[in-house]
KOLKE-419441 format. One line per 3 residues: number of its first residue (from 1); their letters; for each residue x, y, z of N, C-alpha, C. Coordinates in steps of 0.001 Angstrom, whole numbers, plus 524288, in hexadecimal, padded with zeros to 5 digits. Layout:
BEGIN
NUM) A) X/Y/Z/X/Y/Z/X/Y/Z ~ ... $
***
This chain:
BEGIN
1) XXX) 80349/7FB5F/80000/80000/80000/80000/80372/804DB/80000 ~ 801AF/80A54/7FB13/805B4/80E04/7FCD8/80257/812A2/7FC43 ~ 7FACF/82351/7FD11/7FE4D/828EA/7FCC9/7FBE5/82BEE/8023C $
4) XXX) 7FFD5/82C9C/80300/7FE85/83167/8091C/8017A/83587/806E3 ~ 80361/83A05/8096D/802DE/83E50/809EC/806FC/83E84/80758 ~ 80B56/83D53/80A66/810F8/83BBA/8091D/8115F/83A2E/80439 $
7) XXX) 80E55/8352B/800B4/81008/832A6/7FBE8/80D6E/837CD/7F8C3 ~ 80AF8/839CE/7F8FB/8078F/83EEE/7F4B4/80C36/843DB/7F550 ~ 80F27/84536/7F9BB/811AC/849F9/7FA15/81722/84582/7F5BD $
10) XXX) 8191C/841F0/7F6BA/81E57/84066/7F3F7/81C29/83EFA/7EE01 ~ 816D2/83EB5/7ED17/815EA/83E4E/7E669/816A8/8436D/7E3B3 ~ 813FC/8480A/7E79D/813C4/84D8F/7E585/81AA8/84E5E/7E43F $
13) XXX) 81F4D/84D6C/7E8F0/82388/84EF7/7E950/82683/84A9D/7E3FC ~ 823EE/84644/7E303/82696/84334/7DE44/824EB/8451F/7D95B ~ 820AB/84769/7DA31/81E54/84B13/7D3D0/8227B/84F69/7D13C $
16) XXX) 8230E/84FE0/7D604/825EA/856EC/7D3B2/82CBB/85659/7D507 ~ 82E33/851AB/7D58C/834B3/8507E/7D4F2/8348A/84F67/7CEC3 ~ 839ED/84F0C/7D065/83E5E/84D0D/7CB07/83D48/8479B/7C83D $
19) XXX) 8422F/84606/7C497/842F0/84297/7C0C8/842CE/83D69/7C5F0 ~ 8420F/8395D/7C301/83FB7/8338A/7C70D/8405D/82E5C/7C154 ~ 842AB/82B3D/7C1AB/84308/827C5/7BE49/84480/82302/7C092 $
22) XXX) 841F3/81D96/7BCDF/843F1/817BC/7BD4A/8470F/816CD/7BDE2 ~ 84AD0/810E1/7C16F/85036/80F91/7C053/85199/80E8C/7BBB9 ~ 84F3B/80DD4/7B729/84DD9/80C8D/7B194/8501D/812B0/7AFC2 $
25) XXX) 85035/817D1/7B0A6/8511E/81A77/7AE98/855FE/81D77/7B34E ~ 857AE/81C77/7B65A/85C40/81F80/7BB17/85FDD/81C27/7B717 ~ 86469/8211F/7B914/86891/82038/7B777/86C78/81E35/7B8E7 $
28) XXX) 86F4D/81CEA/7B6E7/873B6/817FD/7BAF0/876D2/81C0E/7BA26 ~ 87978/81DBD/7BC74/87CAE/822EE/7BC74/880A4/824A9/7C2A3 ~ 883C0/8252C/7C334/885F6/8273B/7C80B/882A3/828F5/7CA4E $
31) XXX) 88292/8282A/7CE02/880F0/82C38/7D3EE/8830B/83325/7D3B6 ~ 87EE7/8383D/7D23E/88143/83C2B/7D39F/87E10/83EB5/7D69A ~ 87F10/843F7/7D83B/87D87/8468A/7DC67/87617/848B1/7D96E $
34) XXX) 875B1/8487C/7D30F/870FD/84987/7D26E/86E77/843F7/7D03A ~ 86F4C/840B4/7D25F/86C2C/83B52/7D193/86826/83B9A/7D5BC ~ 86399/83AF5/7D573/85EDA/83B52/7D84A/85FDD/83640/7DDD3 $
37) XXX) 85E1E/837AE/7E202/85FF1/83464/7E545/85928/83362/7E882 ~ 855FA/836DC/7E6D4/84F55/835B4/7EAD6/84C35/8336A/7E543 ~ 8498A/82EA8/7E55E/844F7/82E11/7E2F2/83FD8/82E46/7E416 $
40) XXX) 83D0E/83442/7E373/836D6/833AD/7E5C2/83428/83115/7E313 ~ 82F7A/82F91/7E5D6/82B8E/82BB0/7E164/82737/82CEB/7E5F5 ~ 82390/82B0E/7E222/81DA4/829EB/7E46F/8195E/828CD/7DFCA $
43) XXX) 8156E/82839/7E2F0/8124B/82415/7DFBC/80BF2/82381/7E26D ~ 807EF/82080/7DF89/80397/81E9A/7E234/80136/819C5/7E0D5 ~ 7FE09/818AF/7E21F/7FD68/811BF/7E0A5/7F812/8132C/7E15E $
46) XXX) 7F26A/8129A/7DD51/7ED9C/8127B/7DDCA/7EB2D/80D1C/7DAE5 ~ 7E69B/80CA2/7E04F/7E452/80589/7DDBE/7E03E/80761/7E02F ~ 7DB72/80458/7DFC7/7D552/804C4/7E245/7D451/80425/7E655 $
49) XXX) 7D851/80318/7EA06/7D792/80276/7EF76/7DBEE/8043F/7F1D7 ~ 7DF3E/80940/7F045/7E39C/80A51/7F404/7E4CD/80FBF/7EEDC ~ 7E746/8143B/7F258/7EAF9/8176C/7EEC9/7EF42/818D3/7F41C $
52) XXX) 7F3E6/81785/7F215/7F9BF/819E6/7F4CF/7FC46/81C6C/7F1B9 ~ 80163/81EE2/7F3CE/80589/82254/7F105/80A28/821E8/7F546 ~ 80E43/82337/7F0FD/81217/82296/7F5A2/81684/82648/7F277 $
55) XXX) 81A90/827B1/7F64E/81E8C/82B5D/7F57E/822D3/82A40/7F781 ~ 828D6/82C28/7F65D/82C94/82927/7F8B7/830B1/82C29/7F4B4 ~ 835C7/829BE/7F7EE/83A75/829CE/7F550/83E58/82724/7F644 $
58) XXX) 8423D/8271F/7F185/84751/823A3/7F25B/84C60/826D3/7F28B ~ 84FBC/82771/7F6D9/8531E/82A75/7F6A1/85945/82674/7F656 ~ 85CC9/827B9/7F1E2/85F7C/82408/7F035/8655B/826A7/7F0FF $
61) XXX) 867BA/825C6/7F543/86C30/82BCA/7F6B3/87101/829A1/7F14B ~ 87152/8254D/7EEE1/8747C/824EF/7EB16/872F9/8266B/7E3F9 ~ 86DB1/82606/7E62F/86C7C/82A09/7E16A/86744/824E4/7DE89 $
64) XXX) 86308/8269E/7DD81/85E6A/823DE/7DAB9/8612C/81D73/7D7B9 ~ 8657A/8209C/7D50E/86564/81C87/7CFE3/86AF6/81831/7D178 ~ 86A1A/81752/7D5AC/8709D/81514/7DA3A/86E67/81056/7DB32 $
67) XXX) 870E0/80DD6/7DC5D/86FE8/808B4/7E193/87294/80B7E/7E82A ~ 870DE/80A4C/7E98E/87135/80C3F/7F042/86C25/80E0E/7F3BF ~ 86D52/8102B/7F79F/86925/80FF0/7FC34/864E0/81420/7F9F3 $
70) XXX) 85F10/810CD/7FBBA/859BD/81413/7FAB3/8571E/81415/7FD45 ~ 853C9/81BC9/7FF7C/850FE/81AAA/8039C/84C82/81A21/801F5 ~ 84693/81886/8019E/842A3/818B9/80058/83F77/81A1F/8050B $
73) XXX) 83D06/82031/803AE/8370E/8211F/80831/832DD/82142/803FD ~ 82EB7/81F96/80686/8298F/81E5A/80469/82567/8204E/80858 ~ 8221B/82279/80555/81D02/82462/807FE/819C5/822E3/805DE $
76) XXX) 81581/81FB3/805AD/810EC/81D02/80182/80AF0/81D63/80866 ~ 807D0/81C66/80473/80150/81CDE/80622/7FD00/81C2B/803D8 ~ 7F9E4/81B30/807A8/7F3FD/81C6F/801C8/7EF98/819D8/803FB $
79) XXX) 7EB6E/818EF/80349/7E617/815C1/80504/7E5EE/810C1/80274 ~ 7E328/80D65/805ED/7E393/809FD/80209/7DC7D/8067E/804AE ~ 7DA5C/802D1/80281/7D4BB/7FF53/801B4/7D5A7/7FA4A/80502 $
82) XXX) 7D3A5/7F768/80807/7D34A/7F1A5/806FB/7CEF0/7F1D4/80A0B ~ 7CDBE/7EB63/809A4/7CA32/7E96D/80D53/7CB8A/7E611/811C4 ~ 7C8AC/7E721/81500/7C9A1/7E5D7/81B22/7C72A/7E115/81E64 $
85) XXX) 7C784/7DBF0/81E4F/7C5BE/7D7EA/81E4C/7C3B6/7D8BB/824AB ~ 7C80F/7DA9B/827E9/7C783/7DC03/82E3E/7C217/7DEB8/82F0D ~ 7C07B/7E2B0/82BA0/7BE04/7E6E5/82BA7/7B711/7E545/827FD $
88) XXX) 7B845/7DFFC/82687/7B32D/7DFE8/82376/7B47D/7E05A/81EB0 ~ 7B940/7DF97/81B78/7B948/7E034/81773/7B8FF/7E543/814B2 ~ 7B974/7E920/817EA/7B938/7EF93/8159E/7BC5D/7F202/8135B $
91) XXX) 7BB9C/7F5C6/810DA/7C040/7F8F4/80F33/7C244/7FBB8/812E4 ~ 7C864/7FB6B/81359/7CB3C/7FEFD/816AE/7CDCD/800B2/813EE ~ 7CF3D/80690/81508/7D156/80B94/8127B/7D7EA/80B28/815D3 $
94) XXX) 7DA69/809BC/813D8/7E1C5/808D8/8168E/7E373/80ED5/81350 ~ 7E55A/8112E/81899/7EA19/81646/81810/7EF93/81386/8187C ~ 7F38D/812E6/8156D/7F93C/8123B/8167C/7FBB3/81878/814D5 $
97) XXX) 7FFDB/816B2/818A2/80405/81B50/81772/8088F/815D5/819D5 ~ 80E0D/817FF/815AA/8130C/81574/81844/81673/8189C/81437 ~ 81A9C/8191F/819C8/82183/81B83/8184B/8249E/8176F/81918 $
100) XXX) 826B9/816A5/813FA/82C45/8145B/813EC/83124/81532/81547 ~ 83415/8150C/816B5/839F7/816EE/816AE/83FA8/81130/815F8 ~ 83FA3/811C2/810D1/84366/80B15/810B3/8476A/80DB5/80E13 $
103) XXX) 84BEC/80BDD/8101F/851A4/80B79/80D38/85331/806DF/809C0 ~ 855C8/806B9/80594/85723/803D8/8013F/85ABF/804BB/8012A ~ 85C71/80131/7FAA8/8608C/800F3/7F84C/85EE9/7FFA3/7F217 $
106) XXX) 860E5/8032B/7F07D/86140/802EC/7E9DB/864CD/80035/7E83E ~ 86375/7F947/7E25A/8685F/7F78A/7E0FF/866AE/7F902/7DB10 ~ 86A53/7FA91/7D7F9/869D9/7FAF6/7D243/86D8F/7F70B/7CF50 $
109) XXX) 86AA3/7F7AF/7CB05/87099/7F1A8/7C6C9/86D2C/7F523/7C282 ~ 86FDC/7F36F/7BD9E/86DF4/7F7BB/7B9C7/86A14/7F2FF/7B7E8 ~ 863D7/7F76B/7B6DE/85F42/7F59B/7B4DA/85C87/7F3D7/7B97B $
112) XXX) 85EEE/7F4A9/7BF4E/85BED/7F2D0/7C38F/85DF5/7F558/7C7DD ~ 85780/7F471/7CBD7/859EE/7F94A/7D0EB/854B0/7F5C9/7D38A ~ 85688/7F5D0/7D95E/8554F/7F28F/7DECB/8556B/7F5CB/7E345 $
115) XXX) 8518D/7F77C/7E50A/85359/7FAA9/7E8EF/8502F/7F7C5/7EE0B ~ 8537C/7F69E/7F2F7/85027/7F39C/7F653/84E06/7F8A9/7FB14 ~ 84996/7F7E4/7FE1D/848F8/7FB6F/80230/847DC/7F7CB/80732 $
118) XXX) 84865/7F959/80C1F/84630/7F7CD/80FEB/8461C/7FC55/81379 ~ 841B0/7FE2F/81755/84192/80107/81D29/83C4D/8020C/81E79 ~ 83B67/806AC/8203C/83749/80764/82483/8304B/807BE/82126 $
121) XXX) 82D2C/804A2/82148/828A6/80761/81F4B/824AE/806B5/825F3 ~ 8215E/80CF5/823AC/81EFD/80CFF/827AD/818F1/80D8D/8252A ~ 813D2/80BF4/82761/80E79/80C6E/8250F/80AAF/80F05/82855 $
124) XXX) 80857/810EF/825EF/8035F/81244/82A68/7FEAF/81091/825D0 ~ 7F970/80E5F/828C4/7F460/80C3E/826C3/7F0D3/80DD0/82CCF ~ 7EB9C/80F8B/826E3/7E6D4/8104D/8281F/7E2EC/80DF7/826FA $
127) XXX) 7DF89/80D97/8299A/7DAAC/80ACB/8268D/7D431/80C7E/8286A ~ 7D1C4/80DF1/823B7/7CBC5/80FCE/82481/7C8A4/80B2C/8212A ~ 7C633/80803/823D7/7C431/8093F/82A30/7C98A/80549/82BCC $
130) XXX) 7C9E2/80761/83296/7D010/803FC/83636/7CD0A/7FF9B/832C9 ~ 7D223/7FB96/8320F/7D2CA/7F6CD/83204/7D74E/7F376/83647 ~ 7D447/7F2BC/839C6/7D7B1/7F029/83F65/7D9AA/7EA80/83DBD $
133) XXX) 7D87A/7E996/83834/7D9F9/7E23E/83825/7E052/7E5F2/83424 ~ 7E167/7E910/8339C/7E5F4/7EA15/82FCA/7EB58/7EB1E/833DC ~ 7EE25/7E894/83438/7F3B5/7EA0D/83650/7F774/7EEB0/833F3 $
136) XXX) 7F5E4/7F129/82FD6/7F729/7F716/82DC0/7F57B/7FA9E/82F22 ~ 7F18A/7FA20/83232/7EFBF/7FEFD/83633/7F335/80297/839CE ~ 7F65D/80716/8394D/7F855/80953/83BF6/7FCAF/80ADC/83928 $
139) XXX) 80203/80B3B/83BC3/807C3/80CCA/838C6/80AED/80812/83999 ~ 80D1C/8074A/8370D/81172/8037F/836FC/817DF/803E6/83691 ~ 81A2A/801A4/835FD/81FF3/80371/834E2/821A8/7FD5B/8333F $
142) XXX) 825F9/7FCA8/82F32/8274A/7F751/82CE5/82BDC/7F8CD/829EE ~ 82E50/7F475/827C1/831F0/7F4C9/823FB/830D4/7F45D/81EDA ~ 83278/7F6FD/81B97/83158/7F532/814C8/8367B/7F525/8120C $
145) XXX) 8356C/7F095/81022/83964/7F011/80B6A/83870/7EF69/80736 ~ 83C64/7F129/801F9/83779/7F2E4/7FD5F/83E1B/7F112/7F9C6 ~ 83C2A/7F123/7F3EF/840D4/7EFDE/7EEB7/83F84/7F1F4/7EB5B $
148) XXX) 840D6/7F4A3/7E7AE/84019/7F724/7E1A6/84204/7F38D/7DE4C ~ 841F6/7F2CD/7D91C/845EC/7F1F4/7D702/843B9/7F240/7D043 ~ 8469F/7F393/7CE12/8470E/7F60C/7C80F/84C8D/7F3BA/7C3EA $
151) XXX) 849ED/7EF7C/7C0AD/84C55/7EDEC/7BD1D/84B84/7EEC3/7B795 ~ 84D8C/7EFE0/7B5C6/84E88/7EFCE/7AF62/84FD5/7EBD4/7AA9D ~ 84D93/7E782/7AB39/84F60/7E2F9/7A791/85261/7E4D1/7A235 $
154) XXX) 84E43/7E94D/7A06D/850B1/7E9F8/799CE/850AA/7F0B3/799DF ~ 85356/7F285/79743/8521D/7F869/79784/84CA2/7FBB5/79578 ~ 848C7/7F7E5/796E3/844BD/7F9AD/79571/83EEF/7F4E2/797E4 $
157) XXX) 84102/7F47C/79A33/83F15/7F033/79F6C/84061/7F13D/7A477 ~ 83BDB/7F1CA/7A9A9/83B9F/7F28F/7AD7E/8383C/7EE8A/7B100 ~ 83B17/7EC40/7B6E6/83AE4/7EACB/7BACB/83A78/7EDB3/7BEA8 $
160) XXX) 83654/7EE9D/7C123/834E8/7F179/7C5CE/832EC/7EC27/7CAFB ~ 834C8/7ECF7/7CF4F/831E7/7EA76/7D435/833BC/7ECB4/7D92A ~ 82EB5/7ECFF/7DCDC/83069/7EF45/7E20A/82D8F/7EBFB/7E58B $
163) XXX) 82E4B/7EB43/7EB59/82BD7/7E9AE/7EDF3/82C8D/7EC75/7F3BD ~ 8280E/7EC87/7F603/829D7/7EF58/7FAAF/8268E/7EB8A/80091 ~ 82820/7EA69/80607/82435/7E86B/8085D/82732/7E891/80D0A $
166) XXX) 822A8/7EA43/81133/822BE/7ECA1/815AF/82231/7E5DA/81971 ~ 8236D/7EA16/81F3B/82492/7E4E3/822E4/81D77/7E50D/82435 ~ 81AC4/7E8ED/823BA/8168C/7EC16/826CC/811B8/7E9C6/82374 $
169) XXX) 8145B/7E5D4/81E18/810BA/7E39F/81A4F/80D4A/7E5F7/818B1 ~ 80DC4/7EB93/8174E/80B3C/7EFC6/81614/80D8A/7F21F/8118C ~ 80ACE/7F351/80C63/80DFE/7F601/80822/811A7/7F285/804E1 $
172) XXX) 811B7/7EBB0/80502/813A6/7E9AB/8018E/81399/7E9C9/7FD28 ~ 817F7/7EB6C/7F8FB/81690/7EABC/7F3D2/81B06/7E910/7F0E2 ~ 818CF/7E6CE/7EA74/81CEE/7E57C/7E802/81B53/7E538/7E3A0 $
175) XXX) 82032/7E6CA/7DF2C/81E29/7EA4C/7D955/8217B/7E744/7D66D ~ 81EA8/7E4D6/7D14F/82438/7E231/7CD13/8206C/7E421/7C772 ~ 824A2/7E976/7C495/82299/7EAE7/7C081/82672/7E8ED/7BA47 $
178) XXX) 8264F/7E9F6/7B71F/828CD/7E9F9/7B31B/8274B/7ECD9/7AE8C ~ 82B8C/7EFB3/7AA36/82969/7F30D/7A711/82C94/7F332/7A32B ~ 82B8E/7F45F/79ECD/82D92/7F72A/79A47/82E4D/7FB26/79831 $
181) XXX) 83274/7FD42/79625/833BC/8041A/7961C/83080/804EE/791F1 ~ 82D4B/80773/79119/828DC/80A77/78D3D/82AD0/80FFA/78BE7 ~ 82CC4/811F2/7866B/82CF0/816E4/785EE/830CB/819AE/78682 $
184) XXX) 83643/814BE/78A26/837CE/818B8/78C1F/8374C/81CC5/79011 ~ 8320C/81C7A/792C6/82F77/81F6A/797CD/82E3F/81DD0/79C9B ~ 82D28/8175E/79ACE/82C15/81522/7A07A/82B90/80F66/7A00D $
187) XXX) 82AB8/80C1D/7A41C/828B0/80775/7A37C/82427/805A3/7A490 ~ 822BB/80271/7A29C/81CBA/80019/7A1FC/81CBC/7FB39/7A22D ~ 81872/7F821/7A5D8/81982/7F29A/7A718/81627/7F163/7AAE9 $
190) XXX) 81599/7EA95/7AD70/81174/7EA98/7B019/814A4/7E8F8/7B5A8 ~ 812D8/7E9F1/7BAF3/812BE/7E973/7BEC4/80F62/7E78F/7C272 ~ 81232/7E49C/7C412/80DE3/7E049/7CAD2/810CA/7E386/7CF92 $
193) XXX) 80CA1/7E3C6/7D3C1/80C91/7E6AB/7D73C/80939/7E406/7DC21 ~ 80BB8/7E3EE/7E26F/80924/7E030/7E54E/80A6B/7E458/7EAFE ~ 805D2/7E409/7ECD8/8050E/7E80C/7F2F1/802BC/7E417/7F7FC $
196) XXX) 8058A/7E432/7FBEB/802CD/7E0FF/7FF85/8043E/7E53C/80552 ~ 80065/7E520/80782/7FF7F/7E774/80DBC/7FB6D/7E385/8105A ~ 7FFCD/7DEA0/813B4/7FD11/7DBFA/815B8/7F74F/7DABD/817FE $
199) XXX) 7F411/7D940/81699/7F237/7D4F8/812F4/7F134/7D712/80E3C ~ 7F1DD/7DB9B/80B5D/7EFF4/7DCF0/80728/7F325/7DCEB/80244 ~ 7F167/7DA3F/7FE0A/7F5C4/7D8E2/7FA1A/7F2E0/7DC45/7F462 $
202) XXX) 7F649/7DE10/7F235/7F5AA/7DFBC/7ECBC/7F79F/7DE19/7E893 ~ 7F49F/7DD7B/7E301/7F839/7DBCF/7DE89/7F721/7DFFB/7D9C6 ~ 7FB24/7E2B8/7D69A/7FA52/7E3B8/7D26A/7FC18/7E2B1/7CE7F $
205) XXX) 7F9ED/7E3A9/7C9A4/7FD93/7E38E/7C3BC/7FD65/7E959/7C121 ~ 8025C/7EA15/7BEF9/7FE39/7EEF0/7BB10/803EF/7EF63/7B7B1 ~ 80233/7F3B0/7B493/80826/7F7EB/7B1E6/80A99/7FC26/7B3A6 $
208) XXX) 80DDD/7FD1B/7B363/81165/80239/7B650/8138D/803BA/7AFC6 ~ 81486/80980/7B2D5/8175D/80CFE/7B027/81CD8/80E90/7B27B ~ 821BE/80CF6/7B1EA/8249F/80F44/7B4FF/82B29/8115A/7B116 $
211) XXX) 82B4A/81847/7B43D/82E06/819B1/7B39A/82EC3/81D38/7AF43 ~ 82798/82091/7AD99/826C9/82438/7AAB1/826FC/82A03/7AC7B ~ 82B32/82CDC/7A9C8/82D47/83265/7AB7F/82A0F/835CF/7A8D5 $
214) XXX) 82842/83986/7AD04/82497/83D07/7AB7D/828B9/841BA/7AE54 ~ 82A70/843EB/7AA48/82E13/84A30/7AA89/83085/8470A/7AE93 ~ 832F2/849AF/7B372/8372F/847E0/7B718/83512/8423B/7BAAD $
217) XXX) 830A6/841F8/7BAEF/82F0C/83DEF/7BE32/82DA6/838D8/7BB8A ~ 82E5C/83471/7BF60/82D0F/82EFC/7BB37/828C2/82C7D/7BF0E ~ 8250C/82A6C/7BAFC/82048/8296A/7BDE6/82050/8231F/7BC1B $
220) XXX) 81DB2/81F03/7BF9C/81BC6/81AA0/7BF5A/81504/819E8/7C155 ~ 814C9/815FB/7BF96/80F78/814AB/7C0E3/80E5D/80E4B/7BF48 ~ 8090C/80C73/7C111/805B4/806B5/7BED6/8018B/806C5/7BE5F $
223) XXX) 7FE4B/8052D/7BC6B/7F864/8035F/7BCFC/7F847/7FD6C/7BCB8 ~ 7F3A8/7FA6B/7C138/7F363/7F58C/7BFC6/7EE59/7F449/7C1E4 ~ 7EDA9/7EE5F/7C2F4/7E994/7EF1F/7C68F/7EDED/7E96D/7CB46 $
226) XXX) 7E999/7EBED/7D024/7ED04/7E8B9/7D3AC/7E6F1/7E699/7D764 ~ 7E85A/7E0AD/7D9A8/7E437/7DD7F/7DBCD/7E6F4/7DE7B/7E122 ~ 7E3C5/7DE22/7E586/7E45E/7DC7A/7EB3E/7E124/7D77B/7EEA0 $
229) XXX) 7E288/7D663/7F381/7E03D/7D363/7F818/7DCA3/7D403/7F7E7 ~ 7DA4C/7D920/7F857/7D4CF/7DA3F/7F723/7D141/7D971/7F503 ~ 7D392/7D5D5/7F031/7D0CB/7D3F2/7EC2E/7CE64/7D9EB/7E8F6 $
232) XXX) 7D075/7DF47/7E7EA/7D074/7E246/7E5BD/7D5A8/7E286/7E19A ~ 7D295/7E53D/7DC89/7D4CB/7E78B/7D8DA/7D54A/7EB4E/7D659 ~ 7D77C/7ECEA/7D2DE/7D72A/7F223/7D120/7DC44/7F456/7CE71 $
235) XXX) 7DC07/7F833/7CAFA/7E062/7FAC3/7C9A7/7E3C2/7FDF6/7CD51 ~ 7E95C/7FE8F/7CCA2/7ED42/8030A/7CFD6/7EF14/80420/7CC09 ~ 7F20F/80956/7CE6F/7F44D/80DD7/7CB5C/7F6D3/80F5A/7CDA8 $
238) XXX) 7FF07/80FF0/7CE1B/80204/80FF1/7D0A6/8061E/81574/7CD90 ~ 807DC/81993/7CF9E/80A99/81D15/7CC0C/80D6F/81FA8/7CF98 ~ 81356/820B8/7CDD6/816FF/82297/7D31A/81965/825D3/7CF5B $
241) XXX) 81DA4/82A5A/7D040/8211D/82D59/7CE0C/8276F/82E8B/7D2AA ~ 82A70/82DA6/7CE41/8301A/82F40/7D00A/832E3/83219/7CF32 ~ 832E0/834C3/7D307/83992/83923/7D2D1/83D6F/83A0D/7D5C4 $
244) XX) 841F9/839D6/7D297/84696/8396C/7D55B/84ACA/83F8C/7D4B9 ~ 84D25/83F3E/7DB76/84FA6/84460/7DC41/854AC/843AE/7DDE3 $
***
């Protein structure tokens, strides 16, 4: 599960930055003093029973396009639907908010980059009407550990996968896309996508767009449709933008 206040103020502040690009397009190049070293990003994720957003950054003191140490903070949120078996089977209205704060490590080899994270995630959950049978009720604090990773088979072929999952079994997810360079502008391709917050499991399919530059900023996105526990379905619509300083 992932907009509060926080993820809407870091989308406004990612709109109006600088140039932001793929490992597919960084340069393998020395380390100098004007090589971008912060990557902002943010994003939102909308489906028929939940809208979140989230905001964050990667600060890379050897420079974006390096192998070496990465900090990642994250701010994500949003409402989200289910039904409540405790409760009669009702709809309950879930508030999340959670801050990340994990340290990494970036490995690169040419046509590929791995970056691992692990540290602090913390959550807070709401629920209208209370749901007393949910163990997410209140604030929490846990560990998360999370992986990127971005391969390039052919110079015009892309490997994307991430996974991220908490001790707090809250906010599990995991992404395996693939694409083809179109145009010259971006890639295009289909992607599976899987969300679990104990007991609740998600599945999607769809297409992504990733790594289309609009003037200084590079935008991604998907549409698919994705099934749940719930025995609900429906289309999502996922779209984030990057810039790097």
């Amino acid at each position: 599960m992932r907009g509060g206040v926080g993820a809407a103020a870091v989308l406004l502040i990612a709109a109006a930055l600088g140039e932001c690009v793929t490992p597919a397009q960084a340069e393998t190049q020395t380390a100098s003093p004007e090589e971008p070293h912060l990557l902002i990003f943010s994003g939102s994720d909308l489906w028929r029973h939940w809208a979140f957003a989230h905001g964050g950054v990667l600060w890379s003191p050897a420079g974006l396009y390096h192998e070496g140490f990465t900090l990642k903070l994250l701010h994500n949120g949003g409402a989200y639907r289910y039904r409540s078996g405790e409760l009669g089977d009702v709809n309950v209205i879930g508030r999340q908010l959670a801050v990340t704060v994990q340290p990494g490590w970036r490995f690169k080899r040419a046509g590929f980059e791995a970056t691992v994270f692990a540290g602090l995630d913390m959550q807070s959950f709401q629920f209208t009407p209370d749901d007393p049978s949910s163990r997410l009720r209140g604030r929490h604090i846990g560990l998360r550990g999370g992986v990127e990773l971005w391969y390039e088979p052919s110079p015009t072929t892309m490997l994307a996968a991430d996974a991220s999952v908490s001790s707090l079994k809250a906010g599990n997810s995991a992404r395996v896309a693939y694409g083809w360079r179109m145009f010259d502008r971006f890639y295009l391709g289909p992607e599976v996508q899987a969300f679990a917050t104990d007991p609740y499991q998600q599945l999607r399919a769809g297409i992504h767009i990733t790594g289309f530059k609009s003037g200084e900023r590079e935008w991604s996105g998907a549409i698919g449709w994705g099934d749940d526990s719930d025995r609900r379905a429906g289309a999502y619509l996922r779209i984030s933008v990057m810039v790097r300083r």
